[in-house]
N, C-alpha and C positions, 0 to 999 in steps of 0.2 A: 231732117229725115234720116242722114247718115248716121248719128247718137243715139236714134229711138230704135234702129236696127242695131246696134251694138247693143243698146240695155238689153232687148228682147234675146239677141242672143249670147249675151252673160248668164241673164236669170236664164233661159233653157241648159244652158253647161251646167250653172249650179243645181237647178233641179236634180239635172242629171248623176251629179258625183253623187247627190243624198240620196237620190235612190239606189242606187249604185253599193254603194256605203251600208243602205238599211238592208237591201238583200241581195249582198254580197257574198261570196263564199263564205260556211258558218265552219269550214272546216278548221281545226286549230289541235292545237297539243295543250295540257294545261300541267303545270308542273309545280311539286309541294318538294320543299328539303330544310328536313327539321335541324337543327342545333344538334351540334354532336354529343353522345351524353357520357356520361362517367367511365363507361366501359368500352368507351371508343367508337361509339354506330351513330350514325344518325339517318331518320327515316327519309326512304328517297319515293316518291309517289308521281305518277302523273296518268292522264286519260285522254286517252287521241276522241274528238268529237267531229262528227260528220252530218249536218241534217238536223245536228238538236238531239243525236243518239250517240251513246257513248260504243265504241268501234273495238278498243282496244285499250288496255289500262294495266300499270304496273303496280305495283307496291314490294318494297323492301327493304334493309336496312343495308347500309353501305358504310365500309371502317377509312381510313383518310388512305389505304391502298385499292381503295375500288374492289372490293372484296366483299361479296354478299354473306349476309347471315342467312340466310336460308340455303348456303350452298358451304354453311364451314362446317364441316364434320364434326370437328372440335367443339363448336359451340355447341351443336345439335346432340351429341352424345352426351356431353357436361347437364345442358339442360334436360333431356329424358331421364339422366341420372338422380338430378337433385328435385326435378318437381314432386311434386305429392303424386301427380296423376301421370307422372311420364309421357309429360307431355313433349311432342315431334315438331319445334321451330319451324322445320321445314315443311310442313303439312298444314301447318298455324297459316304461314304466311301465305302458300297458294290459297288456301282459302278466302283470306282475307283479299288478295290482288286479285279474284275471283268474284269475289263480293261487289268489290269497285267496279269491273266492269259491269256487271248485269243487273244494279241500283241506282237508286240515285238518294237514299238516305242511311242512318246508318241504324236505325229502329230494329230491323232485319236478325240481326246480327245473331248465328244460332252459339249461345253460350257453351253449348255442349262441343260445338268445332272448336272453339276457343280458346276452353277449359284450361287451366295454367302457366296461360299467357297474359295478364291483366294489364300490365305495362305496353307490351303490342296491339292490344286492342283499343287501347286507349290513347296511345299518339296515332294509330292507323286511324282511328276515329277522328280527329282533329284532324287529319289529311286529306281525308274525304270530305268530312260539309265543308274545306277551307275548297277542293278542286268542285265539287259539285256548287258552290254556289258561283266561282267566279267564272264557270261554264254555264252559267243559268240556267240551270237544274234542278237548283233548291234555294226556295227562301234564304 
């Protein structure tokens, strides 16, 4: 009699942690950090999730001083200078850590905010289906 009360209440503890476990706080951070590339940056991403909704989300490029690209002048001026389209790093990348938060794919994406930054939008693209799928958000 004392053994058949222990199994019974094992398997109710175990029940217990699995449920526990399946609907357990779904709140979480999820975080992307690319390889640093020729010019010294590498992309820093992540999206706070809350409910299964994304909450809050970053995106940027970071140099090995913690130094954002979207806040160096230097870069931002050089690059308005030499694109075709004078294009604004700094306007690229709110949009794009803009994007992150209020999607969950990267099909969206208006070409025209974009426009001559193709290298940005396309490791920022890798950032996102890499944090939207392992938030389970996207296939």
């Amino acid at each position: 009699m004392k053994r058949s009360r222990v199994l019974v209440l094992s398997l109710i503890l175990v029940v217990a942690l699995v449920l526990a476990a399946c609907g357990g706080n779904t709140d979480k951070r999820y975080e992307y950090k690319g390889e640093m590339d020729e010019h010294g940056w590498a992309v820093e991403a992540w999206i706070d999730v809350e409910d299964g909704k994304i909450v809050d989300s970053f995106f940027d490029y970071v140099n090995e001083d913690g130094n954002y690209k979207s806040e160096d002048q230097a870069y931002i001026q050089s690059m308005k200078e030499n694109s075709d389209v004078g294009a604004d790093i700094s306007v690229i990348i709110n949009y794009l850590e803009d994007y992150l938060k209020n999607n969950t794919d990267v099909s969206g994406i208006d070409a025209d905010a974009v426009s001559g930054a193709t290298s940005t939008v396309n490791n920022f693209k890798i950032a996102a289906e890499k944090l939207y799928k392992d938030a389970g958000l996207a296939d």
